[in-house]
N, C-alpha and C positions, 0 to 999 in steps of 0.2 A: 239538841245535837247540832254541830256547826254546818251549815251546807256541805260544804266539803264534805265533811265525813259520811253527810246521809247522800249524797251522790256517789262515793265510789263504796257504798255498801249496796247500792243497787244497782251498780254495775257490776258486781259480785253476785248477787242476787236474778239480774235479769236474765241468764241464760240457762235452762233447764238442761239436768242432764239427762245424762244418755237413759238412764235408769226411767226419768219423767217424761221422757218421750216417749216410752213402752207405753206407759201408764196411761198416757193421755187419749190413745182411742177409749177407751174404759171410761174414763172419765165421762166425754161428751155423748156417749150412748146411756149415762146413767145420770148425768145430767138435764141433757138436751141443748147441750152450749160447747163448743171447744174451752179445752183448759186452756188458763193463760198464766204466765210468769207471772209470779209472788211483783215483780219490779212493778207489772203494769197497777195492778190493786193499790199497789204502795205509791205511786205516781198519783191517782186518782183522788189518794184519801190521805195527801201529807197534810193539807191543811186542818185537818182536826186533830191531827199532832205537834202541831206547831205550839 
């Protein structure tokens, strides 16, 4: 995928909604971690998709 395209698909991607913001106490009580945007994961782990 060209840079481009995978930068403004995580710019699309980086901001959770209003719906995932509810969600997200839930989350880190059944976790024990705060949720984080799809973007940051995605940022962390593009070089094994490259």
């Amino acid at each position: 995928m060209p840079e481009g395209v995978a930068d403004g698909a995580l710019d699309i991607l980086g901001e959770p909604t209003a719906a995932e913001r509810q969600v997200s106490p839930d989350v880190e009580r059944l976790l024990g971690r705060p949720a984080t945007p799809f973007a940051t994961w995605a940022q962390r782990n593009a070089a094994a998709f490259r």
